[in-house]
N, C-alpha and C positions, 0 to 999 in steps of 0.2 A: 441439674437437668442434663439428659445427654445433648449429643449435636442432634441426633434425628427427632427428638424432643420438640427441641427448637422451632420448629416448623411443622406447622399443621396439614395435613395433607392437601389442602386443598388452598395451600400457599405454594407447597411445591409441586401442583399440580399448574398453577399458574405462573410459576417460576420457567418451568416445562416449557411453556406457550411464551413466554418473555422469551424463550431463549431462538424462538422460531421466527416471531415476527417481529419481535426489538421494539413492542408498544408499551412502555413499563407504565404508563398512567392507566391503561386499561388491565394491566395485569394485577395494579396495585389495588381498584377499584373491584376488583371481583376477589382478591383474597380476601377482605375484609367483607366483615356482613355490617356494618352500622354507617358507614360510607354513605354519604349524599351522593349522586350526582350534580346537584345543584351548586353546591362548593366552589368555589372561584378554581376556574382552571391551574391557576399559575402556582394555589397552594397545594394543588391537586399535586403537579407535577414535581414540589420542591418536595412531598411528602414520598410520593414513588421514589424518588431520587436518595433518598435520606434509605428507606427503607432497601432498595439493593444494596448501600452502600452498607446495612449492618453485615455484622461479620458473619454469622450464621446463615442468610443470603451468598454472602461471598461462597462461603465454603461448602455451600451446595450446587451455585454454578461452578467453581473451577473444578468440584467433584465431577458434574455431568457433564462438563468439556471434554474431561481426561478420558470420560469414559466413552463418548463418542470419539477421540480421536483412537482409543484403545480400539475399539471392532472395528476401527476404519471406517465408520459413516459420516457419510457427506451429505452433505442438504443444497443442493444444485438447485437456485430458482430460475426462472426465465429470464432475471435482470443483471444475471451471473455472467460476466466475460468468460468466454472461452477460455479466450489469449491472454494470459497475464503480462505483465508486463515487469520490470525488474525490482521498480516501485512496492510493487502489490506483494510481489512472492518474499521480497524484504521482509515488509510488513507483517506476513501469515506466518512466516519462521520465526520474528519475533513473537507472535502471539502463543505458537505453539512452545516456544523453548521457557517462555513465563509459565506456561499451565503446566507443562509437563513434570511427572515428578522423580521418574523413573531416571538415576542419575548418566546411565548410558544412550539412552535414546537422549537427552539432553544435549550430553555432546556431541553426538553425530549432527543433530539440528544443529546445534553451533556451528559445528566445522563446513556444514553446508552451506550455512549463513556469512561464515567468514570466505569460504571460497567463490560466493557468489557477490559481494564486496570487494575482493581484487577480481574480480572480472571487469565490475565498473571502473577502477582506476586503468586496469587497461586497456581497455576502448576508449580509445581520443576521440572526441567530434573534429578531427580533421575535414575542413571543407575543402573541395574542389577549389581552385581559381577558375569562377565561370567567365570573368571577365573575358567582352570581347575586344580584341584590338586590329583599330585601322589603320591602314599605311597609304598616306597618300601620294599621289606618284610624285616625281620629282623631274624638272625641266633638266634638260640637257648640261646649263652652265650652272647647274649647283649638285651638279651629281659627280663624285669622287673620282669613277674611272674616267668620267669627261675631262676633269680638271687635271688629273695625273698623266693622261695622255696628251694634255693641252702642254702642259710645262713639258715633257719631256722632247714636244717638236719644236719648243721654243728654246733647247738648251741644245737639241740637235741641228740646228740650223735656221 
């Protein structure tokens, strides 16, 4: 069999919709026609699981990754940060530099990846010293110039 063989249309049409909402038990449950609902969820779910995990699955999502990140389409939901943070962009460079297969764009993501890695080593979380400090006065016979001016008229006279 080929690889497009592999997959029935209307698995990779639900592969499509896995790849949009991330519900693999309801994707798994509409590619197949003989499927209960009634089925105990949890075997429901190890079977979804089992079945992205074959390989011909695999190799039709990192196929339709590639090709999405190839035309540069993004899928922006409403629950999408804006702001990433240094964590996140980590994280999306590695996902990209696994799927990607093209060996130049690969390394540029890497060296991205890597020069975004020594950025965090060189940002210290150096804190401020907020500490406050109080000084509290000091009487006349235990203050230094009192005492230094004390001995000095007692050695003068």
């Amino acid at each position: 069999m080929k690889k497009k063989e592999a997959l029935t249309k209307i698995e990779r049409f639900c592969l499509d919709a896995y790849t949009v909402n991330q519900d693999a038990d309801t994707a798994y449950l509409l590619s197949r026609r003989n499927t209960s609902t009634a089925e105990d969820p949890d075997i429901i779910h190890r079977m979804a699981l089992r079945w992205l995990r074959s390989q011909p699955v695999k190799e039709y999502l990192i196929g339709r990754g590639a090709i999405a990140i190839h035309r540069g389409e993004t899928c922006i939901s409403d629950d999408t940060p804006r702001n990433r943070d240094k964590a996140a962009i980590v994280e999306e460079l590695n996902t990209l530099a696994s799927i990607t297969k093209d060996p130049k764009q690969k390394t540029e993501i890497l060296m991205k990846l890597a020069d975004l890695q020594q950025m965090k080593k060189d940002t210290t979380d150096e804190e401020e010293d907020h500490t406050i400090h109080y000084y509290l006065p000091l009487s006349c016979q235990n203050c230094e110039l009192y005492m230094a001016n004390k001995r000095k008229m007692n050695e003068d006279g």
